[in-house]
N, C-alpha and C positions, 0 to 999 in steps of 0.2 A: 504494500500500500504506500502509495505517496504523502507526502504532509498535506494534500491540499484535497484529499477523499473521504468522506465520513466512514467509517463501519456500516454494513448494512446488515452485517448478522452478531448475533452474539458469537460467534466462533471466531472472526473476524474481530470482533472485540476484543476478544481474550490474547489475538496474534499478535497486540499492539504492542510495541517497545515503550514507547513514550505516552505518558495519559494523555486523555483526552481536554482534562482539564490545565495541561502544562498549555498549550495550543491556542488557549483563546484565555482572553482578559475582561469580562465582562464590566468590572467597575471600573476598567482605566479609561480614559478619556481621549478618545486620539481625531486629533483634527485634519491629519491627512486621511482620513479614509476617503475612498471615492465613491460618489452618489450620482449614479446614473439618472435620467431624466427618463428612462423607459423600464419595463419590467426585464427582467431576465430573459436574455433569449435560450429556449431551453428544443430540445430535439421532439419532434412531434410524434415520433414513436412511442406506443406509451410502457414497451419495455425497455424505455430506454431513457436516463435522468440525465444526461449529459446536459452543462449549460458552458455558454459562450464566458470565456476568460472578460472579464469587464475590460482589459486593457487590449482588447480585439477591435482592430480597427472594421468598423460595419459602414458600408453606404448603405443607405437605405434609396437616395436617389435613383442608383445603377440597381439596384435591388441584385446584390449579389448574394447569392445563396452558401451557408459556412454547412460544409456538411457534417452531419452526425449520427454515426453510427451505421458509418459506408454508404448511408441515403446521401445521392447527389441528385 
């Protein structure tokens, strides 16, 4: 698993080296985070949770299609 994948099973959970809670800081305060103007673009298959990296450059203009999950 990558640092940037939730567990989706408890066995998977148990695989982790590092906790879950090292990972994220809920009470700190952080001013760079980045706040997209749109929802998440996320893959439209629905066995399939994949979402666009926020720092993915998207035209929506040229409406180009980011594939996911080999759907092009």
């Amino acid at each position: 698993m990558t640092r940037n994948v939730w567990p989706r099973t408890k066995e998977e959970a148990r695989k982790c080296v590092i906790s879950l809670a090292t990972c994220i800081a809920p009470i700190c305060s952080n001013d760079e985070i980045l706040e997209l103007p749109y929802a998440p673009l996320q893959c439209e298959k629905k066995s399939c949770s994949a979402a666009a990296n926020p720092y993915t450059d998207v035209n929506f203009t040229k409406k180009i299609c980011i594939p996911f999950a080999a759907q092009f």
